[in-house]
N, C-alpha and C positions, 0 to 999 in steps of 0.2 A: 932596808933599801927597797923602795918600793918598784916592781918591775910593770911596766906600760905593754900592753900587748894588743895590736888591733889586727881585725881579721876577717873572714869572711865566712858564711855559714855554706849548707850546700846551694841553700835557694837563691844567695847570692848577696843576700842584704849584708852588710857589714858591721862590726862591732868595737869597741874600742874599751879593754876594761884594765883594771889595778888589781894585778896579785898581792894580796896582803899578807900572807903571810899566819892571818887567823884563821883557825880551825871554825869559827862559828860564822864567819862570813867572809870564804879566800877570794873571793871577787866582788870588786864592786865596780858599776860601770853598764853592766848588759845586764837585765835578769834571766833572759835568752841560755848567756852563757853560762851566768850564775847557774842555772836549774841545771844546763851539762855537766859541770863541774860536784855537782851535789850529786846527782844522778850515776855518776862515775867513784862517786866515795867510799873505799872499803873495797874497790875490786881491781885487781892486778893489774899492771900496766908497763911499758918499757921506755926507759927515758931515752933510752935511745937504740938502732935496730941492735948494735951487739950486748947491753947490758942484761945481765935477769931479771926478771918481772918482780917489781914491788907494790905493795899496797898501797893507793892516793890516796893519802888523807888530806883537808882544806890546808892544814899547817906546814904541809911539805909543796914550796915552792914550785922546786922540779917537778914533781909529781904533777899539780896543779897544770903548769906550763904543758908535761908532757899529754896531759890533758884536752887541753885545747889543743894541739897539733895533730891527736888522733883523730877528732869528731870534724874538727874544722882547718879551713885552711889558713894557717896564720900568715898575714903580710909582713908584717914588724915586732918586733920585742926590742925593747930597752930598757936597761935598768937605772934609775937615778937616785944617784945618793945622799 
């Protein structure tokens, strides 16, 4: 299920990209975002404020997602099936 997420960076421009779900390209849509998400790969992270820190890899969704929500400010997610 591919999940829709669009959003905003700090400088203001916005984004709109597809978590895929693949480890060799988990976004497509921004390469903005894409190169955060790369950027961010391999180093701990919290899906959310009370969970413990796991490793983002491209292939983990959440991780992904929680991703984007640290560097930028996301407006929407949705996921379609």
């Amino acid at each position: 299920m591919p999940h829709t997420v669009t959003g905003r960076f700090d400088g203001g421009s916005t984004y709109e990209v597809q978590i895929t779900g693949d480890a060799h390209r988990p976004v497509i849509g921004a390469i903005r975002a894409a190169a955060l998400v790369k950027l961010h790969a391999g180093q701990p992270i919290s899906l959310t404020p009370t969970d413990p820190l796991r490793v983002a890899f491209g292939d983990d969704v959440g991780a992904v997602l929680a991703v984007l929500r640290h560097c930028t400010s996301v407006l929407a997610h949705s996921v379609r099936p």
